[in-house]
N, C-alpha and C positions, 0 to 999 in steps of 0.2 A: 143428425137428423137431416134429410134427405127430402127432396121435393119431386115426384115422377107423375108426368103427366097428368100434375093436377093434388096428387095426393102425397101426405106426409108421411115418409118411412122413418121408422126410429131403427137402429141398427146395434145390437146390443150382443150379451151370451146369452146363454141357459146359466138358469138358477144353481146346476148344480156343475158347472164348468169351474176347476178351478183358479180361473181369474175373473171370477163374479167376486164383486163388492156387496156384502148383504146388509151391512149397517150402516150407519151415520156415522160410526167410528172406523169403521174399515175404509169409509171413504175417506177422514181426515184422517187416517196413515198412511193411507196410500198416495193423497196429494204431498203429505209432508216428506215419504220416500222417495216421488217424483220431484218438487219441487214446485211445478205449476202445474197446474194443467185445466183445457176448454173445458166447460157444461159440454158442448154438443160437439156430435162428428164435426173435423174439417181434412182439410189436404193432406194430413199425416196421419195415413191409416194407424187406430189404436188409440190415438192421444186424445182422449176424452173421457168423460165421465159416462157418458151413453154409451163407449161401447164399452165400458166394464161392470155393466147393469144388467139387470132383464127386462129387457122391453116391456112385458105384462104388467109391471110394478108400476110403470109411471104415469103419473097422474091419477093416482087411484085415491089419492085422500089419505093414508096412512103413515105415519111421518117412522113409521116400525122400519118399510120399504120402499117407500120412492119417492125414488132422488129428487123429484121436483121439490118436495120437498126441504130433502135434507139441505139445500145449498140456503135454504132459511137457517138451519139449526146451526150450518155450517158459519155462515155469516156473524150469526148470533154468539158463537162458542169463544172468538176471539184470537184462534189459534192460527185462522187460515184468514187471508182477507180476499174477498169474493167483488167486483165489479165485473166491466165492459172492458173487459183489459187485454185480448185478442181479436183484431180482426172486428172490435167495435161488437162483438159479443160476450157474452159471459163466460168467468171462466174463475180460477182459482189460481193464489200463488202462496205458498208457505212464507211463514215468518222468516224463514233462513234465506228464503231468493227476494223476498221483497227491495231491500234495500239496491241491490243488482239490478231492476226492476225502476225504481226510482231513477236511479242515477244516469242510468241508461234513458230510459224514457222523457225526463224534465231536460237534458241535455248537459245536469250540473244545475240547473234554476230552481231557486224558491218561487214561489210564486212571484211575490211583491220583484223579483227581480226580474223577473220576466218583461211584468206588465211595462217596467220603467223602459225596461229597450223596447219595447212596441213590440215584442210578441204572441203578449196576448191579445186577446178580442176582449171590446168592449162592455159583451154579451157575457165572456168568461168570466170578467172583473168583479161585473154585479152579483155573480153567484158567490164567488171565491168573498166578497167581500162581508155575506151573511155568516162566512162561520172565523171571523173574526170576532163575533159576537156571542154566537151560540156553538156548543160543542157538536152538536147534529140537530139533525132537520130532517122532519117529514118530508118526502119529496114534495106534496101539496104543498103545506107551508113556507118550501124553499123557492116552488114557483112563483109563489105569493109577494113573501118577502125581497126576491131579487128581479120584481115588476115585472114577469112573465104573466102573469095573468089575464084575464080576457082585457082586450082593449092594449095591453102590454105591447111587449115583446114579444117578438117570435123565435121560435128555434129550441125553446128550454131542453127538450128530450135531447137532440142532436147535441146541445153544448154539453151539459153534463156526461153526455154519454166523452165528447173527446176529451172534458177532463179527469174521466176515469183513466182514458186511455192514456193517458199523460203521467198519470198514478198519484194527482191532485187530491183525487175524491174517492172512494172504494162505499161500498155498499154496508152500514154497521149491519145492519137487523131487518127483519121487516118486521111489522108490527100495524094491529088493526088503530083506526082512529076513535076519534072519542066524541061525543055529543057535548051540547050543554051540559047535559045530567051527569055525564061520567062516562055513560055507557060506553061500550065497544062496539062496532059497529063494522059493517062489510070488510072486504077481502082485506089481509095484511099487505100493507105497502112498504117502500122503501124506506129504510132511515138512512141518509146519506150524513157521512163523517169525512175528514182529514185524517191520512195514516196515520200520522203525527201525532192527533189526539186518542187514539189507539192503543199506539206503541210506545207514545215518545219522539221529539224530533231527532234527539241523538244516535236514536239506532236507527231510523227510516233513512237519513240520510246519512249515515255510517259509510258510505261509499262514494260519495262525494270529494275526495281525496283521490278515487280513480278519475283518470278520463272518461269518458262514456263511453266511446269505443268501447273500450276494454271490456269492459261489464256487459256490451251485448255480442260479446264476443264469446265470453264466459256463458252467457245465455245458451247463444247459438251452439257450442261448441257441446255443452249437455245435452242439449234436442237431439243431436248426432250420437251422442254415445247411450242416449235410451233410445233411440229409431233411427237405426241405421240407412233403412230405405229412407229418410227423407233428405230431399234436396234443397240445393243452396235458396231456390225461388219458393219453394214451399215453405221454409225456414224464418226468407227474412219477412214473408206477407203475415206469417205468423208474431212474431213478435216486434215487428214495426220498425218506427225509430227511424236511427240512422245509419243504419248497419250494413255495413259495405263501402262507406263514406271513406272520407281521408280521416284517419287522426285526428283529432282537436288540440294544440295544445295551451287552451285556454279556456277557463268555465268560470260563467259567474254566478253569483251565488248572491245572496242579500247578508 
């Protein structure tokens, strides 16, 4: 999705191109035969979920056909884990590159290890330290509980968003809130989880045994053999990290 003088282009196929995605299921095999891939257009022409859509479809309210959608169903399904994990936007990575993903992204750190050598924020601690208690969290409730709230702290959107990018936090579900009474009420919002309580910490961090390098090397090195045109700078803005760095040959872990 595109920004031209003002207005937003969504940049997609025709419905009857055959590399249109028409279901919810065509999209979770297609992200599973890629491996990861952004919600919206970036730097690598192709590698998005928008451009393997029909533009007409989205945001139309119909969870039949569009994607804005489906990345709820997707979220929800369990198969794909869905946050802010490119470029600080949305995007998708299969159960098979997640771990890759991790190990690459945390640098080798659990969390608790992190914080202890000071490289987390103070601001990250308080969140990370609500689902020590709880296995998800309504984003509201998680502003709430890790004192973002009015009068709080500032930044909740911004930090959450980098410990998605970290692969801390991913997106479970969205899901509407609830009154006193029960009810259901306005737009579905975030439930935010820990991979971990998802999958399991032994396979999220299954790769933890590599170096990081390596694993975003492995990243990198797939981007290249599904889109040939993209380049080294388009590459590593896409998948972050520290990719390009010297070797590490030390990671710590908790």
């Amino acid at each position: 999705m595109g920004n031209e003088n003002g207005t937003w282009i969504m940049y997609g196929v025709e419905w009857d191109d055959p590399e249109c995605l028409h279901t919810v299921q065509d999209a979770i095999d297609y992200i599973n035969e890629v491996g990861f891939l952004p919600l919206f257009k970036n730097d690598i022409p192709g590698f998005s979920l928008e451009e393997r859509t029909a533009v007409e479809f989205w945001w139309c309210g119909d969870p039949k056909v569009d994607p804005w959608e489906w990345r709820e169903l997707i979220a929800r399904s369990g198969e794909v884990a869905y946050g802010k994990f490119f470029e600080k936007k949305a995007g998708f990575i299969s159960k098979e590159w997640l771990p890759y993903f991790v190990n690459y992204r945390r640098d080798g750190y659990d969390f608790d290890a992190l914080w202890d050598d000071e490289k987390a924020s103070r601001r990250q601690k308080k969140i990370m330290d609500c689902f020590d208690i709880e296995g998800e969290l309504y984003s509201n409730d998680l502003k709430q509980k890790a004192g973002f709230a009015k009068g709080g702290e500032k930044g909740f959107d911004g930090t959450v968003t980098d410990l998605q990018m970290k692969t801390y936090l991913c997106v479970k579900d969205f899901r509407q809130r609830k009154n006193k009474k029960g009810e259901l009420y306005g737009w579905p919002i975030a439930v935010y989880a820990k991979p971990e309580a998802l999958w399991g910490y032994e396979y999220v961090t299954s790769r933890y045994s590599e170096i990081p390098e390596v694993s975003g090397k492995a990243i990198a090195q797939h981007i290249m053999e599904l889109y040939p045109v993209a380049n080294a700078d388009q590459i590593k803005r896409l998948i972050g990290g520290a990719f390009g760095t010297e070797v590490k040959t030390k990671k710590k872990r908790s």
